[in-house]
SEBA-597786 format. One record per residue: residue in three letters; chain; x, y, z of N, C-alpha, C in turn. Coordinates in steps of 0.1 Angstrom, whole numbers, plus 2048, in hexadecimal, padded with zeros to 3 digits. Each point is the difference from the previous one (the first is absolute). Layout:
# residues N
SITE   resn   chain   nc1   nc2   nc3   cac1   cac2   cac3   cc1   cc2   cc3
SITE    ala       A     X     Y     Z      X      Y      Z     X     Y     Z
...
END
This chain:
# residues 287
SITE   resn   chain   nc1   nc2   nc3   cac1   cac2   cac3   cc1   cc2   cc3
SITE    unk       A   7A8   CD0   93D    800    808    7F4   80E   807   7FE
SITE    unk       A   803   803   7F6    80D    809    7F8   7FB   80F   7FF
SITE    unk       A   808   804   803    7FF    812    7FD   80D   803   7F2
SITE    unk       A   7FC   807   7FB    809    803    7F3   808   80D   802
SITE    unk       A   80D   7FC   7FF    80A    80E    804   7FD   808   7F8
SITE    unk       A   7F6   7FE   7F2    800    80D    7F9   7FA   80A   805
SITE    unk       A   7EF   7FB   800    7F3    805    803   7FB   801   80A
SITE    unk       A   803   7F6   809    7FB    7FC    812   7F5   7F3   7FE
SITE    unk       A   7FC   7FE   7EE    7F0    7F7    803   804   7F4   806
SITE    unk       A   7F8   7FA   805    800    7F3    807   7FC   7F8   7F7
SITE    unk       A   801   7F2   804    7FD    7F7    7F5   801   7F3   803
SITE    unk       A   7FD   7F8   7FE    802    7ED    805   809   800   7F8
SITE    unk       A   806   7F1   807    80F    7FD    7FF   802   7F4   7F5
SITE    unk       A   803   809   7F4    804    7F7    7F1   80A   805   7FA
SITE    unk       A   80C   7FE   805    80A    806    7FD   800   80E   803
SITE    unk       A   808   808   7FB    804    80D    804   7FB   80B   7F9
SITE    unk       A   7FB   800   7F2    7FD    808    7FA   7F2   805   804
SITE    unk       A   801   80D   7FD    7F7    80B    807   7F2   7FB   7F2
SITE    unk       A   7F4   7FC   803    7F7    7FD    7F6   7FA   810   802
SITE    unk       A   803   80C   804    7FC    810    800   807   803   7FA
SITE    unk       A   80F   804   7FF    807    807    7FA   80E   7F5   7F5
SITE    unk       A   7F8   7F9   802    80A    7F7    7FA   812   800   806
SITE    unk       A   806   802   809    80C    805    808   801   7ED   803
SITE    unk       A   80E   7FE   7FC    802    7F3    802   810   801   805
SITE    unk       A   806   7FE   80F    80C    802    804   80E   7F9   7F7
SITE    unk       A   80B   805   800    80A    7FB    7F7   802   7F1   80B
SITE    unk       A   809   7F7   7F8    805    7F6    806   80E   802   802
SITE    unk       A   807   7FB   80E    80B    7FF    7FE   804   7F5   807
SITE    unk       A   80A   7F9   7FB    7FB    7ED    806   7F8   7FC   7FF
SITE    unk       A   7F5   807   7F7    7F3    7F8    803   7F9   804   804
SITE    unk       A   803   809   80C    7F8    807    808   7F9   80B   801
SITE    unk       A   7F6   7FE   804    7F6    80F    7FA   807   80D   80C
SITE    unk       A   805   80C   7F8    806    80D    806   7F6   808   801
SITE    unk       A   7FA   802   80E    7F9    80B    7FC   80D   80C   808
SITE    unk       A   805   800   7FF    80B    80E    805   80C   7F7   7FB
SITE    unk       A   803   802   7F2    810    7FD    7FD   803   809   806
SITE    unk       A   800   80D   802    80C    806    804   808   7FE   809
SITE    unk       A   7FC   7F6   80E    804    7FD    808   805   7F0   802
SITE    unk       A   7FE   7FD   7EE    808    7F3    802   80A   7FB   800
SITE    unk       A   80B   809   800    80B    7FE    7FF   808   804   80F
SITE    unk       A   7FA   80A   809    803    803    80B   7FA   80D   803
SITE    unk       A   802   806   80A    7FC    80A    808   809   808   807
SITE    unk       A   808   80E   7FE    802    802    809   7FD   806   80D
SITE    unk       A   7F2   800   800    800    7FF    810   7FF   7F5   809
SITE    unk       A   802   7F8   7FC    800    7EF    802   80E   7FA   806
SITE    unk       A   803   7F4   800    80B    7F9    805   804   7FB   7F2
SITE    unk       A   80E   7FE   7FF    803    7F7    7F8   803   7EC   806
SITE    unk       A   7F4   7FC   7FE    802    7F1    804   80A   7F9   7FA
SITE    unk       A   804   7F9   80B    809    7F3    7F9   7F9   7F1   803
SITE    unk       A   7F7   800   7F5    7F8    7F6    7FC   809   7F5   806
SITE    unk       A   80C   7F8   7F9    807    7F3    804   802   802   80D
SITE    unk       A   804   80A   806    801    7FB    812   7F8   800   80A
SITE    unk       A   7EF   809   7FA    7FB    7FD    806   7F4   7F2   7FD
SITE    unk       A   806   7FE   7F4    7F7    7F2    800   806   7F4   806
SITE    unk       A   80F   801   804    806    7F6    80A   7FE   803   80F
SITE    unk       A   7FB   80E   7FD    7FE    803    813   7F1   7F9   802
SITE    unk       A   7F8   807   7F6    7F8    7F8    803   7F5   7F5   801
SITE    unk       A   80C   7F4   7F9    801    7F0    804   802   7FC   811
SITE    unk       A   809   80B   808    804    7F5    808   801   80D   80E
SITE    unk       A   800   80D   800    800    80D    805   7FA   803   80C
SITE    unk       A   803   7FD   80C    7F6    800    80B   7F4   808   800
SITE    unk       A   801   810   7F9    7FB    809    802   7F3   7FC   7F5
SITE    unk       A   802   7FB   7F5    7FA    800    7F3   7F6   7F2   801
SITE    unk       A   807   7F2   80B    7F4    7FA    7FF   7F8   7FC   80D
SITE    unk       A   807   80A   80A    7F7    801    80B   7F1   80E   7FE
SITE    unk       A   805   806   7F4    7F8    80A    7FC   7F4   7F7   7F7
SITE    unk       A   804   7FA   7F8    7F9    7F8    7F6   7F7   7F6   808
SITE    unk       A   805   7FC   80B    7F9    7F5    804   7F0   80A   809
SITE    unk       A   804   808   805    7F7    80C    806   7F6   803   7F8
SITE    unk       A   804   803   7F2    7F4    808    7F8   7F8   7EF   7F6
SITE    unk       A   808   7F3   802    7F6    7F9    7FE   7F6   7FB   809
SITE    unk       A   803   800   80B    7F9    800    80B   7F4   808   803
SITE    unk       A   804   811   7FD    7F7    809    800   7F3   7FF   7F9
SITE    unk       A   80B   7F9   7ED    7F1    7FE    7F8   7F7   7F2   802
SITE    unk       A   805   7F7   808    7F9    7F5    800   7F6   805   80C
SITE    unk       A   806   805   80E    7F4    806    80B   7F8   809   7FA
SITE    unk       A   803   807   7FA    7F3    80D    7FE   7FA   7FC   7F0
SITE    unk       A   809   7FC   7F5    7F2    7FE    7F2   803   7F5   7FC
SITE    unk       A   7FA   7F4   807    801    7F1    801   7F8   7FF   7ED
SITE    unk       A   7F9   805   7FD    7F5    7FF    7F5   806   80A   7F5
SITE    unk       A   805   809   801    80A    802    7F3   802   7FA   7F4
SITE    unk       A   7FB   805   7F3    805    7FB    7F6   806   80A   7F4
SITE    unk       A   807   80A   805    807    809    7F7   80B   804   80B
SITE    unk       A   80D   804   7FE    806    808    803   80E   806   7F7
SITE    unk       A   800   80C   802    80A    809    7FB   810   801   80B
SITE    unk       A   807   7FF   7FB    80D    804    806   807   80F   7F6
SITE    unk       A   7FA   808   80D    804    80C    7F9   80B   802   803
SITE    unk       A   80B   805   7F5    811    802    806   807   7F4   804
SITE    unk       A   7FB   7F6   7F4    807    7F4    807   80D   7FC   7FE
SITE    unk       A   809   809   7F8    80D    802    7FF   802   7F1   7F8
SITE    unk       A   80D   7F5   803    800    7F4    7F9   7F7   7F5   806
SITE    unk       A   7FA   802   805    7F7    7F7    802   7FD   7F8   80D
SITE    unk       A   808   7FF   806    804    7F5    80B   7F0   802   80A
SITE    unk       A   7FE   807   804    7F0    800    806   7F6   7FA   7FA
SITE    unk       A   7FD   800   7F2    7F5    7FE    7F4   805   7F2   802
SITE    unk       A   80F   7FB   7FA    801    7F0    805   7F9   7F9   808
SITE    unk       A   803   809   811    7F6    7F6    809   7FB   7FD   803
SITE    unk       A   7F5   80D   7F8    7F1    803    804   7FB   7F8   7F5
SITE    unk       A   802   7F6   7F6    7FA    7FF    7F6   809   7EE   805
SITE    unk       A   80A   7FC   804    801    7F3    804   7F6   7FB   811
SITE    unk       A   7FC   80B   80A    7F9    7FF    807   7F0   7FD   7F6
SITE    unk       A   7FE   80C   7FB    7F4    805    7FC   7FE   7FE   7F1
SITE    unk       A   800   7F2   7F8    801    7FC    7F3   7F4   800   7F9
SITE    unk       A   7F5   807   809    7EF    804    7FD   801   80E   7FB
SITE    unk       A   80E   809   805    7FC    80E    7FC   800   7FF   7F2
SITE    unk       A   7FB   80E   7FC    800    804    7F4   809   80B   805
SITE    unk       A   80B   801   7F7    80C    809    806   806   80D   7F6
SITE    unk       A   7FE   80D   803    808    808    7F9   808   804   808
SITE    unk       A   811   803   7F6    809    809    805   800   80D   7F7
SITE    unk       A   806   808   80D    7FB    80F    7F8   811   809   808
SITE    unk       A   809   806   7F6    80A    806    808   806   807   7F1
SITE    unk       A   805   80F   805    805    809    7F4   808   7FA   7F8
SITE    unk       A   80B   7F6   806    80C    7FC    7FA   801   7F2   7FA
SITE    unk       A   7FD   7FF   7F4    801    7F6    7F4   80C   7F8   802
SITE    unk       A   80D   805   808    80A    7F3    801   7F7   7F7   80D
SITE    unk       A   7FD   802   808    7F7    7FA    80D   7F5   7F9   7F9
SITE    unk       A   7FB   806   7FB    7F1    7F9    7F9   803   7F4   7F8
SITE    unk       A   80B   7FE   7FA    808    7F7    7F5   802   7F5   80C
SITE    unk       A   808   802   806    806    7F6    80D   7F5   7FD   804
SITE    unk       A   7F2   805   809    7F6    7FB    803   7F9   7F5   7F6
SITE    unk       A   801   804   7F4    7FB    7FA    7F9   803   7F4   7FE
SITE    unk       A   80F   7FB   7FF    805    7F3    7FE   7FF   7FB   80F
SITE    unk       A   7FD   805   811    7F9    7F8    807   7F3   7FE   803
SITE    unk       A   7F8   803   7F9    7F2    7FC    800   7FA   803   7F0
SITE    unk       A   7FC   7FD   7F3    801    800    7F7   7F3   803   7FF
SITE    unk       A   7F5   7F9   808    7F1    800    804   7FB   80D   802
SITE    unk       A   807   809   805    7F9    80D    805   801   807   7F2
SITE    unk       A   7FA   80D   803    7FC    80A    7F5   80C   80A   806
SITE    unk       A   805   801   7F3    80E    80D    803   7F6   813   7F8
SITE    unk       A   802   807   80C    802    811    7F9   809   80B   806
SITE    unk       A   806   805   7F4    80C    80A    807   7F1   810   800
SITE    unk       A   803   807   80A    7F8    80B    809   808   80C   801
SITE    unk       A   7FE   808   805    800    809    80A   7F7   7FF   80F
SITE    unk       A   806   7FA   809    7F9    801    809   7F6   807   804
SITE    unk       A   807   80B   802    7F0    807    803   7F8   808   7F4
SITE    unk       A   7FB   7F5   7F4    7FA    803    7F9   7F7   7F2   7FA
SITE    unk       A   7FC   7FB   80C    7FB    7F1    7FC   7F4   7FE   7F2
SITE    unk       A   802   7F9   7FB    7F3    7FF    7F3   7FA   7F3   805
SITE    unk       A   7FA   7FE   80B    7F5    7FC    808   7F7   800   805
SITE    unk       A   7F5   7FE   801    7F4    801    804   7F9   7F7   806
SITE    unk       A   7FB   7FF   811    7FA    7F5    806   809   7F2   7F8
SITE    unk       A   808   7FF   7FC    806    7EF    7FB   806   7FA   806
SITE    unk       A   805   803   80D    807    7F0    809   7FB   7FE   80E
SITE    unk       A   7FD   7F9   804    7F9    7FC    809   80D   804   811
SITE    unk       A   80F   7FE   7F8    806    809    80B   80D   801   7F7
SITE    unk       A   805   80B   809    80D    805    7FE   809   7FF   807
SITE    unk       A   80D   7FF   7FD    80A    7FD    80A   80C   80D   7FB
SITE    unk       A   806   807   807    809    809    7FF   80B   800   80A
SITE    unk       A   80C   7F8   7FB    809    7FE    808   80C   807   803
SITE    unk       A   7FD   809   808    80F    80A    800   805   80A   7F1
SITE    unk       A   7F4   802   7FF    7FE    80F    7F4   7F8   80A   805
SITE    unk       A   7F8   800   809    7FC    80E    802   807   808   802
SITE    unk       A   80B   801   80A    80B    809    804   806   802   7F6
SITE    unk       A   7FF   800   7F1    80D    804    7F6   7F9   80F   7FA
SITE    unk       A   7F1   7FF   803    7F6    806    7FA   7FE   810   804
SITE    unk       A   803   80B   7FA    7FC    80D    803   7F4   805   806
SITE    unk       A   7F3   7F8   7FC    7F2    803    801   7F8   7F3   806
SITE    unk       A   808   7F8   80C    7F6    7F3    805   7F6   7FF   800
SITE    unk       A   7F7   811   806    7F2    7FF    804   7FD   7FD   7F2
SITE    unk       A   7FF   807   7F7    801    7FC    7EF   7FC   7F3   7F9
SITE    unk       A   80C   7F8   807    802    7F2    7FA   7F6   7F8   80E
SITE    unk       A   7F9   802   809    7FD    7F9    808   7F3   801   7F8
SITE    unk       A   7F8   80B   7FD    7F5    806    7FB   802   7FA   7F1
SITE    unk       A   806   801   7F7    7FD    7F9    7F3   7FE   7ED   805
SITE    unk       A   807   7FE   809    801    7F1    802   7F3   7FD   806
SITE    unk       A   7F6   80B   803    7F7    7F8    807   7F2   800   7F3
SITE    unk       A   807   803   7F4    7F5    803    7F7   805   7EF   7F9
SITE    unk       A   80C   7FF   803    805    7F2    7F7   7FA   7F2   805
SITE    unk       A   7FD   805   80D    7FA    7F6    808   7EF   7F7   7FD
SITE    unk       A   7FB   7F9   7FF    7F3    7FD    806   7F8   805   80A
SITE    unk       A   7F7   805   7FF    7F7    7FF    80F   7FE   7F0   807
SITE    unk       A   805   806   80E    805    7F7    80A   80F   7F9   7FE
SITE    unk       A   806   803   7F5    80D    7FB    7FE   808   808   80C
SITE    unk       A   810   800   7FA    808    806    80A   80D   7FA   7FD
SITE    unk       A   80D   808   809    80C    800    7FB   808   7FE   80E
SITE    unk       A   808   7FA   7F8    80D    7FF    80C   80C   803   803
SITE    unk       A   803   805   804    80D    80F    7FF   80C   7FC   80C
SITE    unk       A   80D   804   7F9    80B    7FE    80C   802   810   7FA
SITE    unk       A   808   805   80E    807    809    7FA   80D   803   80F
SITE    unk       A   80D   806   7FC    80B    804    80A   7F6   80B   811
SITE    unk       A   804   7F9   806    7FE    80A    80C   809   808   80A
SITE    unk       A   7F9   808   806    80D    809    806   80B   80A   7FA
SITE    unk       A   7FB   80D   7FE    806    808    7FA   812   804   806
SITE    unk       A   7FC   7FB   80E    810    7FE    806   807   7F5   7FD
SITE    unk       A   7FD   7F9   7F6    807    7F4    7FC   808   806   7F2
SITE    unk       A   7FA   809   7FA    804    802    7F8   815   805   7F9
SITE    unk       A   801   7FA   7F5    80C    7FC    807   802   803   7EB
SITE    unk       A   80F   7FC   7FF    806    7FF    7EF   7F8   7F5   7FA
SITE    unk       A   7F9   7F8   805    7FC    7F5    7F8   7F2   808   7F8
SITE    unk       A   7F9   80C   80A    7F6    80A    7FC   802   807   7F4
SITE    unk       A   80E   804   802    802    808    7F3   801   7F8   7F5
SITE    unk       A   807   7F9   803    800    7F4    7F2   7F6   7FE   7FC
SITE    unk       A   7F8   7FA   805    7F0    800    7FD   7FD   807   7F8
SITE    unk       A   800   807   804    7F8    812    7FD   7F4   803   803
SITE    unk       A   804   7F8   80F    7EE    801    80A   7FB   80E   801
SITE    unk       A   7F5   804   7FE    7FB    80E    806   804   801   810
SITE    unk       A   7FB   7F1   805    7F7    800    80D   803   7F5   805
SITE    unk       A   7FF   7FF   80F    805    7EF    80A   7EC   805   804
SITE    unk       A   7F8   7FA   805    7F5    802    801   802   7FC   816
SITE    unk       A   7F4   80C   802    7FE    7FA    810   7F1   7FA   7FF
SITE    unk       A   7FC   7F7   808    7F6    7F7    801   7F6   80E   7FB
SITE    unk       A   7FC   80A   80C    7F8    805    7FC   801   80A   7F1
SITE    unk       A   809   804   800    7FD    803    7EB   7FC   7F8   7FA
SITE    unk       A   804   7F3   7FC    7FB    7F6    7F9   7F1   7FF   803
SITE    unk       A   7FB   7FC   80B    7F3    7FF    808   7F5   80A   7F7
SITE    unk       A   804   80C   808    7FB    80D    7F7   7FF   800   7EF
SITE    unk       A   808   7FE   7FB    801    804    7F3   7F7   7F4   7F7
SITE    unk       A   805   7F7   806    7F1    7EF    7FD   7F2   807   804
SITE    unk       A   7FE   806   806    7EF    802    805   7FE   80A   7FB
SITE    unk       A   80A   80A   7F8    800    80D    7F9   7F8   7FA   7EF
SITE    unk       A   808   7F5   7FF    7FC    7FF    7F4   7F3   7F7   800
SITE    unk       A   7FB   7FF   806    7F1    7FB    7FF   802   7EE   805
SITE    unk       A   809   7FC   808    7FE    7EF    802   7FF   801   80E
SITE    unk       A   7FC   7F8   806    7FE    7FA    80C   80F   7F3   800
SITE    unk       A   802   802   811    80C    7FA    806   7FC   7F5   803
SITE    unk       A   805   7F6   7FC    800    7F1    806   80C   7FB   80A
SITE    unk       A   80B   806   7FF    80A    7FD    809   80F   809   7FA
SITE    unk       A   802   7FC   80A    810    808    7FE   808   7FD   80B
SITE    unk       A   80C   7FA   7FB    80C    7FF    80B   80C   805   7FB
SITE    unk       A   80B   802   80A    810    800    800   802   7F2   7FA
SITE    unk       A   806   7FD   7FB    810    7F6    7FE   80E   805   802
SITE    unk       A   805   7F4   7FD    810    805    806   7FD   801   80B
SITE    unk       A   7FD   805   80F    7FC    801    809   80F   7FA   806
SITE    unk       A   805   7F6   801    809    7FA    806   80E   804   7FC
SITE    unk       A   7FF   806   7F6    80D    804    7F9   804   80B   803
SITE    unk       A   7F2   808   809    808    80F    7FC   80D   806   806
SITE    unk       A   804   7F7   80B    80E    80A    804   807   7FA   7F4
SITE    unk       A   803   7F8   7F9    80A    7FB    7F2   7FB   805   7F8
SITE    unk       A   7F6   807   7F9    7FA    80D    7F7   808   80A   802
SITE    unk       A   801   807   80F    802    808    801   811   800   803
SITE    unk       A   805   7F6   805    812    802    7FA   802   800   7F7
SITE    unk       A   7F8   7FA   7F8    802    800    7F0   800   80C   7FC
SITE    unk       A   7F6   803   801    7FE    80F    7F9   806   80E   803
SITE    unk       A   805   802   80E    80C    809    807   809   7FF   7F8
SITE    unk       A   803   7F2   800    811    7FE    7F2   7FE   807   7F2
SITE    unk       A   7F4   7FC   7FD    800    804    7F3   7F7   80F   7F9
SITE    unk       A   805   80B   80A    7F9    80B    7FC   806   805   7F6
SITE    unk       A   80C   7FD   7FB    809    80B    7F4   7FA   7F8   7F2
SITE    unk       A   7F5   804   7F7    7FB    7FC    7F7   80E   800   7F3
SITE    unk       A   807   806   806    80F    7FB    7EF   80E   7F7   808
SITE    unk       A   7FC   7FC   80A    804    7F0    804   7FA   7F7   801
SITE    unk       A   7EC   7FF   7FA    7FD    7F4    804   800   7F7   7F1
SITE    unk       A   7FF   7F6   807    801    7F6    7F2   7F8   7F8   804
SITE    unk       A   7F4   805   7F6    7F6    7F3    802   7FD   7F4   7FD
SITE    unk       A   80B   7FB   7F9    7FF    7F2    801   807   7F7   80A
SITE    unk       A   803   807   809    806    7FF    812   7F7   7F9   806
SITE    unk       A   7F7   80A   7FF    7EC    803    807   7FB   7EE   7FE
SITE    unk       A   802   7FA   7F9    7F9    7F5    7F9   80A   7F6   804
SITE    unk       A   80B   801   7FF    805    7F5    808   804   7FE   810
SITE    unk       A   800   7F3   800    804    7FD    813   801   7F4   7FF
SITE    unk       A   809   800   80E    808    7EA    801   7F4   7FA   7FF
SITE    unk       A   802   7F4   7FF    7F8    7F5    803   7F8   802   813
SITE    unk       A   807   7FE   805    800    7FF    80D   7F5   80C   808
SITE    unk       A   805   80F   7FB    7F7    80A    803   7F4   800   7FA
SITE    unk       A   802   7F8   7F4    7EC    801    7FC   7FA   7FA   803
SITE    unk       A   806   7F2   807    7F9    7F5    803   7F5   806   814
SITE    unk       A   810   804   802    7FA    80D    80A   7F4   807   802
SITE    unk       A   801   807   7F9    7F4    80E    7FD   7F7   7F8   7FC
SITE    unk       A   801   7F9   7F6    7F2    7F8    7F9   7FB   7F7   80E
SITE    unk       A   806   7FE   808    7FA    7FA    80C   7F8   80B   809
SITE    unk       A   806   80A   7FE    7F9    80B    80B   7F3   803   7F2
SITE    unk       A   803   802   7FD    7F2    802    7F7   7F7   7F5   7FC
SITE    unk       A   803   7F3   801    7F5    7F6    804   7F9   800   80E
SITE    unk       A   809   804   80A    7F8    801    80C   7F4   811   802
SITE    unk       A   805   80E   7F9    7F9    805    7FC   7F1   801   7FA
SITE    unk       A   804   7F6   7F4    7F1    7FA    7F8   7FA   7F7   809
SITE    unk       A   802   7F8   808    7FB    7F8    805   7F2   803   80D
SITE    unk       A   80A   814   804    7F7    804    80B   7F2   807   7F5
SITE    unk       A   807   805   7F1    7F4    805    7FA   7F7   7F8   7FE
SITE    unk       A   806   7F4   7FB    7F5    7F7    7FC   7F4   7FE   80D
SITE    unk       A   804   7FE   80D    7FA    807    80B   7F9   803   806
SITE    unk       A   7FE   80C   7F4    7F7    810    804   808   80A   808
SITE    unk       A   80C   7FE   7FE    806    809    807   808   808   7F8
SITE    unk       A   7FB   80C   7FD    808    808    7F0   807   808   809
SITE    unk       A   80E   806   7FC    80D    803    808   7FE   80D   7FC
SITE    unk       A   80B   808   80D    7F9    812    7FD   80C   803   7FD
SITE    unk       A   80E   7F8   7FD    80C    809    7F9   808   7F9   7F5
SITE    unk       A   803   804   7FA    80C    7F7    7F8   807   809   7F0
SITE    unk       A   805   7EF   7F9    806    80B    7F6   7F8   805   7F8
SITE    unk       A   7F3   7FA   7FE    7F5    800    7F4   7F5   7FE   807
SITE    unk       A   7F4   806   7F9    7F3    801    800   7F9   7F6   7F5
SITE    unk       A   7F5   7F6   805    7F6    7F9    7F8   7F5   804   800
SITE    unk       A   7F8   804   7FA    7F0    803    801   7F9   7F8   7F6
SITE    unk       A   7F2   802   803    7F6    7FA    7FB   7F4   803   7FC
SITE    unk       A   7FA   80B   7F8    7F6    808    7FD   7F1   7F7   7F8
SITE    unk       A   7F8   804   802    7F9    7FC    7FA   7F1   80F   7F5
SITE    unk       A   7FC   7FC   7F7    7FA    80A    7FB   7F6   7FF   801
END
């Protein structure tokens, strides 16, 4: 079901207009706004650079040793799935894979910023586009799971957004979450972000069971990387020398590298063997 940004009423899904209050969202590209104000940018947000990271991540060790993780996650834990949302899916490159793996979903993307939503759109044409405010979802029990990739940490109020997402959810559905770990990693790439937070296993743990879901798993990744995380990130503590489109690139040679130590990583998760350190956190909730 839809919730209507006017009113709160709920309602089956026939387009957007509120059949209570009559409230029908403006279009921009097309796309139903329920928070223009935030379509144009945010500043407490990052400013993305859409074109480099959509070449990063084509080919990016970090981006499809991550990607390959969270399709794996959704095929082990909701094999029967037939809705999913990509909340914050920025230009799209996740929604891509999950929708060339997974060509049964029924797929929405959901992210504040209308230039991302536009790019998603021209790679998967099939899904349903809405520009949001995160944490003010206009859902109700409607996707059978959620995927939230490296956006909780941008968020002032997580427990917040962990708790509205579990209302977006189905009963027995559930979500699948990466997020940065290790608050001592934290480094200029943070500020650029405009991360609140690097998460430790147990916050994340806690704040999932706070909002009402049961834990299906959770590991580290990166795991193998982390002394190269962490020179990385010593170099780059002066946030008005970093240049993030630095961050995104690397030789041929060193990704082929790393993308090897992170295949042998996935390989122990696949396993059952979920890792207790790394650069990032994966979970797996269920409602």
């Amino acid at each position: 079901m839809l919730v209507c940004a006017a009113c709160d009423a709920k309602f089956q899904r026939h387009g957007w207009a509120c059949p209570s209050c009559g409230f029908s969202p403006r279009l921009i590209d097309g796309i139903p706004a329920m928070a223009p104000e935030l379509a144009a940018g945010n500043p407490g947000d990052a400013t993305y650079l859409h074109d480099v990271l959509a070449e990063a991540e084509a080919e990016h060790f970090w981006f499809v040793a991550r990607g390959r993780l969270i399709l794996w996650a959704l095929q082990r834990y909701f094999p029967d799935a037939r809705t999913f949302c990509d909340l914050g899916c920025g230009s799209g490159a996740m929604l891509e894979a999950i929708h060339e793996r997974h060509p049964e979903l029924r797929l929405t993307a959901a992210d504040a910023l209308t230039e991302g939503l536009s790019r998603a759109r021209l790679r998967v044409p099939a899904a349903e586009f809405v520009q949001l405010d995160l944490q003010r979802l206009p859902f109700d029990a409607e996707f059978d799971v959620v995927g939230i990739f490296d956006v909780l940490e941008h968020l002032d109020d997580d427990v917040a957004m962990l708790a509205a997402l579990r209302s977006a959810i189905v009963p027995g559905g559930g979500f699948v979450i990466t997020v940065p770990q290790h608050q001592w990693l934290w480094s200029a790439v943070d500020e650029f972000s405009h991360h609140r937070r690097r998460y430790s296993r147990r916050e994340l743990v806690e704040k999932i069971r706070r909002a009402g879901f049961r834990l299906e798993y959770v590991t580290s990744f990166m795991t193998l990387l982390l002394p190269v995380l962490l020179m990385s990130r010593l170099r780059r503590r002066d946030p008005a020398a970093f240049d993030p489109a630095s961050e995104l690139r690397i030789g041929r040679t060193s990704n082929r590298l790393l993308a090897a130590l992170c295949a042998i990583e996935q390989r122990a998760m696949r396993l059952g063997c979920p890792l207790p350190a790394g650069g990032s956190l994966l979970a797996v909730a269920r409602r």
